[in-house]
N, C-alpha and C positions, 0 to 999 in steps of 0.2 A: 504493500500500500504506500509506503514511502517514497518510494520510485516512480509514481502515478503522476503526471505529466510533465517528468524530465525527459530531453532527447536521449532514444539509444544511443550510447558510443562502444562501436566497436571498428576493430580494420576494416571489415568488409564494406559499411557505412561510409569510412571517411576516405576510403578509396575513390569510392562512385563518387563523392564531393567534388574528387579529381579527374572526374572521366577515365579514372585507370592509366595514366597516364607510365610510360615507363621511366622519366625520371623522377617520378614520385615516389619517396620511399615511407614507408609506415612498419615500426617496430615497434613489439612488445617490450618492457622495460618494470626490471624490479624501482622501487622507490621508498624510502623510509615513511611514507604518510600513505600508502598502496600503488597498484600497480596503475601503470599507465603506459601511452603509446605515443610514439615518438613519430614525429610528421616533420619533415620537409624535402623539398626540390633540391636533389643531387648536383643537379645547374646551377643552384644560386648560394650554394652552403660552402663554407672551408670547416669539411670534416674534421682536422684536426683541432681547429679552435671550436668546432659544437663538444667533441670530446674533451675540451680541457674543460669548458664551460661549466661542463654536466656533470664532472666531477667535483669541480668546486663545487656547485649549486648544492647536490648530493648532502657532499658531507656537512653542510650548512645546517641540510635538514636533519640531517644523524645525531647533530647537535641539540637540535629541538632549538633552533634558533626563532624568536617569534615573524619576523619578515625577512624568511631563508629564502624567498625566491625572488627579493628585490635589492636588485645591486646593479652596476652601472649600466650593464649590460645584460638585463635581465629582468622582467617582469611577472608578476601575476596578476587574472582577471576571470569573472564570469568565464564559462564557456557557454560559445554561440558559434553555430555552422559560419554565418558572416565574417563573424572575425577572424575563426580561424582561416576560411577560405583568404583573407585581406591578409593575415599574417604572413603567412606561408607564401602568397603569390605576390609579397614583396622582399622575400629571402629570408622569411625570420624562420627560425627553427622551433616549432612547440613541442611539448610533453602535456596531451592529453589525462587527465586526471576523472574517470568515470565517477566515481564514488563521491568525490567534492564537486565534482560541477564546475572544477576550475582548468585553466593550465597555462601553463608556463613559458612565456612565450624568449628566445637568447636571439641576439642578434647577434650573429658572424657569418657574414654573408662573406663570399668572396670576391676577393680585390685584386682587379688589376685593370690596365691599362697604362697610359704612356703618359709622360712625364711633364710636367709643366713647361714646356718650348714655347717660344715667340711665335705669335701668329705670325701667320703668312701674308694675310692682308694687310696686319699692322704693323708692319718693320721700322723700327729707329734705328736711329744715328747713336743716339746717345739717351742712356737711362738703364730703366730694368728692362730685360728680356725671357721676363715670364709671363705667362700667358694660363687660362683659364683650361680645365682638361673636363672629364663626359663625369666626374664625381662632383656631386653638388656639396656635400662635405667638405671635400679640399680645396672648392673653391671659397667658402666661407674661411676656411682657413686663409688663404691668400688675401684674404681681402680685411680679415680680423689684425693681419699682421701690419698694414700698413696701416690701419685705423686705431691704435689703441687707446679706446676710449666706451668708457659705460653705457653712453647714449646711445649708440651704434644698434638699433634693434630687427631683430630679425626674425618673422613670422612668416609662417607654414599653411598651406590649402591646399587643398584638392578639388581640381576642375576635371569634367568629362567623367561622364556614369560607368562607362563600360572602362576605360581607359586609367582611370583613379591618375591622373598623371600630377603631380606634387609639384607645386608652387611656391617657390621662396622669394619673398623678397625683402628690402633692407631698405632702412633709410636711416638720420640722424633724426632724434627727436627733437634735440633745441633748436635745429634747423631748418629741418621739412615742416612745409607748411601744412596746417593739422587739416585744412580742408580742401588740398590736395590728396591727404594721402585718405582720407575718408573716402572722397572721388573714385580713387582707384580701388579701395577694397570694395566699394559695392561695385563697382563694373566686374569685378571678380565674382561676385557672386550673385552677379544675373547672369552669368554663363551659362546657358544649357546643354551645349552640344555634349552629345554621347561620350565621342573620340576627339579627343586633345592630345595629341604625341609630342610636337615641337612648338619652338616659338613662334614660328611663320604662322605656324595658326592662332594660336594665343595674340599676336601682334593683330591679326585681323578685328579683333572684338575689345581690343584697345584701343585702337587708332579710329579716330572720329568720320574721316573721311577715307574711308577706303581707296574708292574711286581716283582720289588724289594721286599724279604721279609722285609727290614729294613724302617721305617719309616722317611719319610724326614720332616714331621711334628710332632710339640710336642705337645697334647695334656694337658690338666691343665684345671681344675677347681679352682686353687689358684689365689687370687687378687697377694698375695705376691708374686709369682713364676713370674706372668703375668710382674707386677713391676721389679723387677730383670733383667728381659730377656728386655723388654723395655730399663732399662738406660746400658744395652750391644750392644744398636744398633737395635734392631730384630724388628720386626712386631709382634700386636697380630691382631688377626682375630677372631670377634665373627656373629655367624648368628643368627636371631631372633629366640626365642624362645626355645633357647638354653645355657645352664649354661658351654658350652664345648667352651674352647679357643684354637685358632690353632695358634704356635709360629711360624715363618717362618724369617730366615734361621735358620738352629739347623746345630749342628756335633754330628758325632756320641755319642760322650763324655756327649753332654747336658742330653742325658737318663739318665745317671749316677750321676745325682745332686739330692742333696734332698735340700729341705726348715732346714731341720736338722742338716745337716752341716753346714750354716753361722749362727745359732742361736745357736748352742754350741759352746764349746770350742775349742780349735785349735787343740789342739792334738787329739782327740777325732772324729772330725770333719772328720780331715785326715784320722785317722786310719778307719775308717766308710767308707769313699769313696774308700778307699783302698781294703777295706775286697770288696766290691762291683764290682770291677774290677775283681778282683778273683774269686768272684763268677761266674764270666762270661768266664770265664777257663775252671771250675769245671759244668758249666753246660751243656757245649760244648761237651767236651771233656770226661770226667770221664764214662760215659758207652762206648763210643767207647776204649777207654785205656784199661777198663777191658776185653770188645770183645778179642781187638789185645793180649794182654796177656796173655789169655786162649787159643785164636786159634793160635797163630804163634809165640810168645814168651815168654813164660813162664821163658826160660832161666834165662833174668832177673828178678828174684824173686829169696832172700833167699830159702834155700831148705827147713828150716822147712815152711814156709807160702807157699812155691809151693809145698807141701803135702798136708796140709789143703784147700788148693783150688782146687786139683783133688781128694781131699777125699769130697769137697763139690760137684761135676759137674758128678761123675761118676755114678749118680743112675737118672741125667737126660738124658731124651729119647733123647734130641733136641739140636742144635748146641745152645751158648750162645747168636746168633742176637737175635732168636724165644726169648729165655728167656726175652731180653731184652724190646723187642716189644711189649711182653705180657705186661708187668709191665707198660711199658710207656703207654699205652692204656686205663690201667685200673687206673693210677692215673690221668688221663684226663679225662677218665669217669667219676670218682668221683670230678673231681674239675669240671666238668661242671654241676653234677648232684645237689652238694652244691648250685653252684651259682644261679640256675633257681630257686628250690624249697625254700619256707618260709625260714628265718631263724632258728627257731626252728627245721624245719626239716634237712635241710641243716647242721647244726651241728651232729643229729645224725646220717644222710647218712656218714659223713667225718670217726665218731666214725667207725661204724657200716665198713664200705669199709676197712678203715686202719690197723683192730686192726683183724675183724674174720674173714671175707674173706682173707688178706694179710695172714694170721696166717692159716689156712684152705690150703691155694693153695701153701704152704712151704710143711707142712703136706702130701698132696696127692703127692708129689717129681715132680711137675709140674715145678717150681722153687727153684733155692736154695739159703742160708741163704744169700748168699756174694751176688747177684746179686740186694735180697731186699734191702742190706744195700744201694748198689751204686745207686738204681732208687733213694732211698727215698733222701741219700745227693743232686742226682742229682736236685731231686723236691724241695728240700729246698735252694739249691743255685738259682733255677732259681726267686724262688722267693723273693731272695731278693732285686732283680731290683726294682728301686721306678718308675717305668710306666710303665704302664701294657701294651702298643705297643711293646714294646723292651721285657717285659717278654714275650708276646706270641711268637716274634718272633723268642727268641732265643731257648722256647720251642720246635719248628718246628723243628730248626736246627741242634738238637742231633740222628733227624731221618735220614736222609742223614751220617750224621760223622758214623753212629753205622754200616751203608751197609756197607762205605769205609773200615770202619777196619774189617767188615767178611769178604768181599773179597780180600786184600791186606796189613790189620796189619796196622804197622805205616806207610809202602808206602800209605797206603790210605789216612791216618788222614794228612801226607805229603800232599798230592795232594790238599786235602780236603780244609785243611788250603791255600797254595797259590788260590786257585780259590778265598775264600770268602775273603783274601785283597785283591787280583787284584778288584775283585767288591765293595768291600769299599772305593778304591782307584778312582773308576770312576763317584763313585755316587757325585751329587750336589745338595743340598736343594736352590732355587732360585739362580743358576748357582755360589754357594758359596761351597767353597771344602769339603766334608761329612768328612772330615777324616783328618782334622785341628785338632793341627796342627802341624803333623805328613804330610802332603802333603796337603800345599805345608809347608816345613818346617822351623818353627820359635821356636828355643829353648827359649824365653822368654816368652810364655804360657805353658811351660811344668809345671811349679812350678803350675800355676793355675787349669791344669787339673787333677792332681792325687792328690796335699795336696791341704786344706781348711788354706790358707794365709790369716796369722791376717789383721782386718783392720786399722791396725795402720802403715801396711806396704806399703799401695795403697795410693803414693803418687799422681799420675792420676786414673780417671775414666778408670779402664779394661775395654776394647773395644774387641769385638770378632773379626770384620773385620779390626786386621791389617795389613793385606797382602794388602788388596785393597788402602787400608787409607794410607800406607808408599807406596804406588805407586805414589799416587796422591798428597802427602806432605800434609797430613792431618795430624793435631795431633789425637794421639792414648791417 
């Protein structure tokens, strides 16, 4: 009568739990308080530390110790089909206990992978050259080491039903603003989707305006970058099993920062952020200029360079868009053809694309000499952008500028230009202004967004939100 509506526990039971799976293991196990059965995935345990585990735990209980099964790494709880299935199918090891109704859940999952190395994307000059790895643990680690301080708070969710995928994120509390980060924990938990695996989808139900090409989140693999944007107020966000940190709120300007300019010198630093602004001009702009140029105003050009430029265009069959299309086409082909394949290979497709085909397709009068120059500066300004979200997107956006100016010259690149600030102007990364701070307008962050200011001159901690923060009589 006692027994009358607890769950059966036995193997057979907690098998089927498992679908029978073969690396699902379930054993019998003597215990000082009775017997029990031993549950977990062979794929996600290091045997030898569940076997040291379970011997301390053991003789804890032998002891009659009063909370023998709670220690750093080790718990006990109710038993429920739920949990255990949630235990076990995130690596934890249990010792089912029939008679109590309890068990025992150790966590020593097994550990590996590779070793904290400098992103790929994000190579410096000068600084650290560690980088974020797929344990969300050692990443908190990394990033606990450069922040040492109590405020530093770091809380835990789980989004997506089927997927249970674990959400960590961090902020400062004397610093993040309290109704940003309210902002972001309920956007977290009107999440409904099922399956959540990575950030690319997590990022989707962040970002306010999806359809935006511009990204309202910053991606980083840097502990130091993650550091930085932290004691500016921001949010980072990491999802398990993931070395990708999403920073949240960003402006547009945070694309434009490197780890390179606060670790060099000042002038240097400047001039580096500077040249990088520019290039976002020149990667914009620079083939629709030459379009409008050739098709509608040539006027302005010297007459010797507007000779050389209709003695370069007159043996082509096609208007300059076509020319320009072609080129943007094929140096995207070849930088995605690099990126997929080996490296070894990858280097010589780049050779091989740039130098004989590019040289080849001049040759046959398909394109002409001026049109190469302007893709190839175009290709190298865009790449000077240090995150590769803002390079692709500014990418994209030379194919729109280049129609406007074949069909209307600088009326176009005119036009062209007001639409994307008006949409600059409306975008918000967690309802905080994309285009700070420039709108809403505060001339004493201008010094910080365009030169690299000594830190002999930040008499206060720079704060990004002080539009919000001098609303509310915060110090900034």
């Amino acid at each position: 009568m006692g027994n009358e509506g607890k769950p059966v526990i036995d193997k057979k039971n907690i098998k089927q739990l498992f679908f029978n799976s073969t690396d699902f293991v379930s054993i019998d196990v003597d215990w000082p308080t009775g017997k029990g059965i031993l549950c977990y995935y062979s794929s996600l345990i290091d045997a030898t530390e569940v076997n040291k585990q379970i011997d301390i735990i053991r003789q804890r209980a032998e002891e009659k110790m009063s909370n023998w099964g709670k220690t750093a790494v080790s718990d006990v709880k109710p038993y429920s089909e739920n949990e255990l299935i949630k235990a076990v199918c995130t690596g934890l090891t249990v010792v089912v206990f029939q008679e109590s109704q309890v068990m025992l859940t150790i966590s020593a999952q097994s550990t590996f992978g590779r070793s904290p190395s400098e992103p790929a994307t994000e190579q410096v000059v000068r600084g650290p050259h560690d980088g974020f790895i797929e344990s969300t643990q050692q990443n908190m680690t990394l990033v606990r080491q450069k922040l040492v301080r109590n405020d530093l708070v770091v809380k835990t969710c789980e989004v997506g039903k089927d997927t249970k995928t674990k959400i960590t994120y961090l902020y400062i509390d004397s610093i993040a603003d309290k109704d940003v980060v309210e902002l972001f924990e309920s956007q977290l938990q009107d999440i409904k989707d099922d399956e959540i695996l990575n950030s690319g989808e997590l990022e989707d139900y962040l970002e306010e305006s999806v359809f935006s090409p511009f990204p309202q989140l910053l991606n980083t693999e840097r502990p130091d970058r993650v550091a930085f944007n932290l004691m500016e107020g921001r949010i980072a966000i990491f999802t398990n099993e993931s070395p990708t940190a999403l920073i949240a709120p960003v402006t547009f300007f945070s694309f434009y920062q490197s780890p390179d300019d606060f670790n060099g010198r000042v002038i240097v630093g400047s001039f580096y952020r500077l040249l990088r602004i520019m290039s976002l001009v020149m990667a914009i702009y620079l083939p629709a200029f030459y379009i409008s140029v050739v098709g509608f105003h040539s006027e302005i050009l010297p007459i010797e360079i507007s000779k050389k430029v209709k003695l370069a265009i007159n043996e082509i069959p096609y208007r300059p868009i076509f020319e320009a299309i072609i080129l943007e086409v094929f140096i995207e082909l070849i930088r995605e053809a690099a990126l997929r394949l080996p490296k070894p290979i990858g280097q010589t497709i780049g050779v091989v694309g740039g130098l004989i085909i590019g040289d080849a397709i001049v040759s046959a009068g398909l394109v002409s000499n001026l049109m190469v120059i302007v893709v190839a500066l175009t290709a190298i300004s865009s790449f000077v952008i240090p995150t590769l979200e803002m390079n692709m997107t500014i990418r994209i956006l030379r194919f729109p500028f280049m129609i406007a100016a074949a069909l209307f010259g600088f009326f176009g690149m005119a036009i062209g230009t007001i639409i994307l600030i008006i949409h600059l102007l409306t975008l918000s990364s967690l309802k905080q202004p994309y285009f700070a701070p420039f709108i809403p307008l505060d001339t004493t962050r201008f010094m910080h967004v365009f030169f690299r200011v000594p830190y002999s001159k930040f008499h206060k901690q720079q704060k990004t939100f002080t539009f919000l923060n001098k609303k509310k009589g915060r110090k900034s």
